[in-house]
C-alpha positions as CSV (number, residue, x, y, z in Angstrom):
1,X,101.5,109.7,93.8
2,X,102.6,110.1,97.9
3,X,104.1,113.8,96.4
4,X,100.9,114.7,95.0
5,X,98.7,114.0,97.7
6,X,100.8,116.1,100.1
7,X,100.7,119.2,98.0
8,X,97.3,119.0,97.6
9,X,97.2,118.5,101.1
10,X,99.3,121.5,101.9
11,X,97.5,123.6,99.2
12,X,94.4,122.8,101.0
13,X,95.5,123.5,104.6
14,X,96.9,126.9,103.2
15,X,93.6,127.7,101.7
16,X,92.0,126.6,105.2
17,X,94.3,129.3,107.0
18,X,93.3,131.5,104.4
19,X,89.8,131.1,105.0
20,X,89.9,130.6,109.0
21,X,91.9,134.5,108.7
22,X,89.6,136.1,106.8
23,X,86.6,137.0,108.3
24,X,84.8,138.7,105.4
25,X,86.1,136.1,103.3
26,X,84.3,133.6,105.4
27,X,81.1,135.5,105.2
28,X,80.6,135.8,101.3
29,X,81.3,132.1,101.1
30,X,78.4,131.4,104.0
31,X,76.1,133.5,101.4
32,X,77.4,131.4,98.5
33,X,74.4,129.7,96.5
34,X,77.1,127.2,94.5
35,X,80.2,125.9,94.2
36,X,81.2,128.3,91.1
37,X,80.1,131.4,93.3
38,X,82.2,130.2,96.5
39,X,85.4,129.3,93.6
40,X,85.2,132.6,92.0
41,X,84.6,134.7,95.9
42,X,87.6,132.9,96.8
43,X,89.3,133.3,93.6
44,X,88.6,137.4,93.9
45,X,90.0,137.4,97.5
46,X,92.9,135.5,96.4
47,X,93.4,137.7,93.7
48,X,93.3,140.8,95.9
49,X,95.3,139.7,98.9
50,X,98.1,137.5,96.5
51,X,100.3,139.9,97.5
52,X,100.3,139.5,100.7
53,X,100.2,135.8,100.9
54,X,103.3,135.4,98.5
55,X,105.2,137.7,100.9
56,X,103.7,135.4,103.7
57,X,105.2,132.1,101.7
58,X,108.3,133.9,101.2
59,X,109.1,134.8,104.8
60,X,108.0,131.2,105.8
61,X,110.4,130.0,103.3
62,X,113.4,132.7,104.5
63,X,112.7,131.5,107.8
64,X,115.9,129.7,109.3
65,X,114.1,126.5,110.4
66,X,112.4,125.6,106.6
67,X,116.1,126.5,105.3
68,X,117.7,124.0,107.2
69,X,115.2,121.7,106.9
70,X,115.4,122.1,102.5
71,X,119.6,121.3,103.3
72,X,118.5,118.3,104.8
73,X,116.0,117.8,102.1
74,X,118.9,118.4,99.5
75,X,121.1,116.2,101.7
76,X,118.7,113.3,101.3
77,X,117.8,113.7,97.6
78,X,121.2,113.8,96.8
79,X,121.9,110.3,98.5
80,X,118.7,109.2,97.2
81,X,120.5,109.6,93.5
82,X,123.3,108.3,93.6
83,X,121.8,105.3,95.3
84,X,119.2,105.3,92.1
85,X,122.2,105.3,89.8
86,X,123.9,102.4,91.5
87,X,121.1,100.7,91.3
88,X,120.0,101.5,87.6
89,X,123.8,100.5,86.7
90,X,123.6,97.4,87.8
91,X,120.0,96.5,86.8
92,X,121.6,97.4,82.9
93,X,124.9,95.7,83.6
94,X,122.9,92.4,84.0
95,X,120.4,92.9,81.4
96,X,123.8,93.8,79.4
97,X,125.1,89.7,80.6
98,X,121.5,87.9,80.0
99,X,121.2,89.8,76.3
100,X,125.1,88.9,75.1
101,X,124.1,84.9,76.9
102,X,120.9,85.1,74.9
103,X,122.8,85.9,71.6
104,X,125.4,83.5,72.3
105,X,123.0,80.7,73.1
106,X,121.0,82.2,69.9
107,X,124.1,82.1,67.8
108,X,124.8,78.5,68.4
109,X,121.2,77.5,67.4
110,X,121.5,79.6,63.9
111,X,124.6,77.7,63.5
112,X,123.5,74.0,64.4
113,X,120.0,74.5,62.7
114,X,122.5,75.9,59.5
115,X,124.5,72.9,59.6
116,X,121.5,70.4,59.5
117,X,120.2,72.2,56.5
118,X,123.3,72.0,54.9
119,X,123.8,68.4,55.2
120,X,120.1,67.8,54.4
121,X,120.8,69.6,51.7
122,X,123.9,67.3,50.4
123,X,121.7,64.4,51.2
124,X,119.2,65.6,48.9
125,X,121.7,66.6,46.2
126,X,123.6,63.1,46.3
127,X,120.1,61.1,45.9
128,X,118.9,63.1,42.9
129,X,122.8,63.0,41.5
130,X,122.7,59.2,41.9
């Protein structure tokens, strides 16, 4: 949920630029009477000047600082994993021990509890024999 919150955070303080850059953008959404009409003035600007904020993302994203930055990012993720395998190997490794301890211990039980029934059973056959 952290990862959400931050994109919409940085979609929303990209949008802010946006806004703060654009003066005539700023000036249809002043004259605005709703929500929908300031979406869809925005919208229209965004739609017209895509363009040039894609090749505005993109040159932030070339830009030697955020590259280094995402081979640290990679860095990190990349320890993050194998940490998350360790750690999901041994959480199934010791579910794997309690579930064969469970069918052992549930084994033995079947085979008592079989047992009983069994010599019940002779006991019942011998008194109705006799």
């Amino acid at each position: 949920m952290r990862k959400l919150s931050l994109l919409i955070g940085t979609l929303g303080g990209a949008v802010a630029g946006y806004v703060f850059s654009n003066s005539r953008l700023r000036d249809e959404l002043a004259d605005a009477k709703n929500a929908e009409d300031a979406a869809r003035i925005l919208g229209k600007h965004l739609q017209h000047d895509g363009k040039k904020v894609g090749d505005q993302v993109r040159d932030f994203l070339d830009n030697p600082d955020v590259q280094k930055n995402m081979k640290k990012a990679k860095v990190f993720v990349r320890r993050s994993l194998v940490g998350m395998k360790k750690e999901l190997t041994r959480v199934v490794k010791k579910g794997e021990v309690q579930a064969r301890r469970t069918a052992l211990k549930t084994a033995k039980k079947v085979q008592k509890r079989a047992k009983n029934a069994v010599r019940s059973t002779f006991k019942k056959v011998r008194v109705r024999a006799i």
